[in-house]
Structure formats: C-alpha cells, structure tokens
N, C-alpha and C positions, 0 to 999 in steps of 0.2 A: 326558338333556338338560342338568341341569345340569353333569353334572361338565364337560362342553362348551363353557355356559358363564363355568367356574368357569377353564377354558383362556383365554379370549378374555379376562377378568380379569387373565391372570400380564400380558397384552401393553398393556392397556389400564387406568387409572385407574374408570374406568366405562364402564359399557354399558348403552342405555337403550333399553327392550323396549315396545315397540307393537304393538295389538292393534286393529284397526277391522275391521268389517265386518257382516254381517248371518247371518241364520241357514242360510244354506247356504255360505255361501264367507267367507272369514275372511282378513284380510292381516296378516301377522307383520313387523314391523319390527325389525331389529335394528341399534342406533346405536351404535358405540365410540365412546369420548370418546379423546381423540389431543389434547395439550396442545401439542407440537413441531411445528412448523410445517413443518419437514423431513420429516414423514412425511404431508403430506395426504392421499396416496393410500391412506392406513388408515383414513382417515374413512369411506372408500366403504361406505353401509348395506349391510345381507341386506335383501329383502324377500321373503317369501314369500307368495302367496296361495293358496287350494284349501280342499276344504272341510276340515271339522274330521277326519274320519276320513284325509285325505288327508295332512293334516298332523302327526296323531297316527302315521301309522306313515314319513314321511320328513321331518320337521323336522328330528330329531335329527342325521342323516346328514347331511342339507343343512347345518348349522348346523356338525356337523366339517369337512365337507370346506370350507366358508368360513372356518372356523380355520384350518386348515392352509396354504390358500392365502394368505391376511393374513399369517400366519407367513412364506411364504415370500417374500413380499412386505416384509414385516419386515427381514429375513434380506439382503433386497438392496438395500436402503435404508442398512441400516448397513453393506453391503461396502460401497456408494458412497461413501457419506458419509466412513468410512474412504479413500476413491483419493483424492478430493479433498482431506482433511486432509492427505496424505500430500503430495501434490501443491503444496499450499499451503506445506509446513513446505521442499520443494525447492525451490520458486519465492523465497519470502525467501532462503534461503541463496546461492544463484547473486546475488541482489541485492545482496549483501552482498559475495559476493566481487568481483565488478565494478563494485561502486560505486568512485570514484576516491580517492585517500588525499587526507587534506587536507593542503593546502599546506603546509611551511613556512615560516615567518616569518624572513624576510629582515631582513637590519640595512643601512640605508639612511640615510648621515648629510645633514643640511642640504644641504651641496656639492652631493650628488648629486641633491638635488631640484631645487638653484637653477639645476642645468648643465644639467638635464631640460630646464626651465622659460624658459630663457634667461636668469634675473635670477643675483642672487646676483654672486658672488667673480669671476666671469667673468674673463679677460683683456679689459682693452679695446682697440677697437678702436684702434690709431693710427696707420691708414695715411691717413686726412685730416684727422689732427689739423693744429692750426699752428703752427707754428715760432714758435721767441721768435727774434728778432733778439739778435745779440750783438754788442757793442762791437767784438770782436776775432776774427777767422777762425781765429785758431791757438788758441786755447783749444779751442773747438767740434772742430775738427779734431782734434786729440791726443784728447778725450774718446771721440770716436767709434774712431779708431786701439784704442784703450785697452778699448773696451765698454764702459766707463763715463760717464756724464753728469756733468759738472763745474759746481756749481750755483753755484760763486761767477763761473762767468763770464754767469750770469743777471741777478746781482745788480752786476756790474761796468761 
C-alpha cells in the first residue's frame, strides 16, 4: 500500500489520508495536493468505504489503479497544455507577420502644409483685384505686351 502511495507522491506534493467511520464499515479518503491550477482535475479525491477486512484485501488495488488513472490523466493534461503552448507560440507569430510595418516618416516642408491648409505662400488671387489708374495707356500697354508691370508708370 505504501509503495502506492509513495507513486501518487512522485505526481503530487502531498496527499492527505482520512479515515472516519465506525466499527464495521470504515471510509478511506485519499486527497492529493495539486498546487497548478491547470491540473484541477488531479484534485479529484479516492474514496473508499467497506469494512475493515474489505479494505485490508482491495485498498491497495483500488488505490493503484487510482494512481494510474491520475497518471493517465496527468499524462493528458500536459499533452494539452503542450497543443495549446504550441498553439499560442503560432498564433503570436502569424501576428507578427501580419501585423502592418510602420510607416515611414515622410519630409514635409512648410509650403506643403500651407498649400494643404489654404494659407501660407499661396499665389493670390487677382482676378478681382483693382486696377490702379494710369496717367498714360501706353505705358500700361507696352507693360502688359512685355509681361512685365512697369511700376513707374504707377508712380507717374
């Protein structure tokens, strides 16, 4: 019975062994201590009740073959636990690859904010701007011929 157990031991930190009953039938508790919270379904007790002669010749059997079962139970806890690490270490990397690159940083002078913006260096408007009167039509006239604007016939 103990080397049994002294098994149930290698899986669990502690195991805590209860005895109640009266003198013909007797109930056997047996508790693992499970510290990970991933394995609750190890917590699940043995209980055994019967009387003493009953449990003197199948406890120990009982009490293997609930080893083994835990064990096996054990055993697919951590293949799980493993798919889903596995799963998890895939899932970041696909996020990683499809996440978008970051942008690069663009050079953007004043001008181009101001011409964004409407303000700034603009050309202005001067198709209802007003005309200066000139003393003389031919000045004005040659300027315009020319492309050029003739400022002393402003001043003349």
């Amino acid at each position: 019975m103990f080397e049994v157990l002294s098994q149930l031991l290698a899986s669990s930190s502690s195991v805590e062994l209860f005895v109640t009953g009266d003198s013909e039938n007797l109930t056997v508790t047996v508790i693992p201590k499970v510290t990970d919270a991933k394995e609750a379904a190890l917590k699940t007790p043995l209980s055994l009740t019967g009387t003493p002669a009953e449990l003197d010749e199948g406890f120990a059997l009982a009490l293997a073959t609930y080893v083994t079962a835990r064990k096996s139970l054990a055993d697919q806890v951590a293949q799980t636990t493993a798919i889903l690490d596995a799963a998890k270490k895939q899932q970041a990397a696909k996020a990683v690859k499809s996440a978008p690159t970051a942008a690069q940083p663009v050079a953007v002078s004043i001008d181009d904010l101001s011409d964004e913006e409407g303000e700034g260096d603009a050309e202005p408007d001067t198709s209802s701007a007003p005309t200066v009167p000139t003393s003389s039509s031919e000045p004005k006239a040659k300027a315009e011929a020319d492309g050029a604007f003739d400022l002393a016939s402003l001043l003349g």
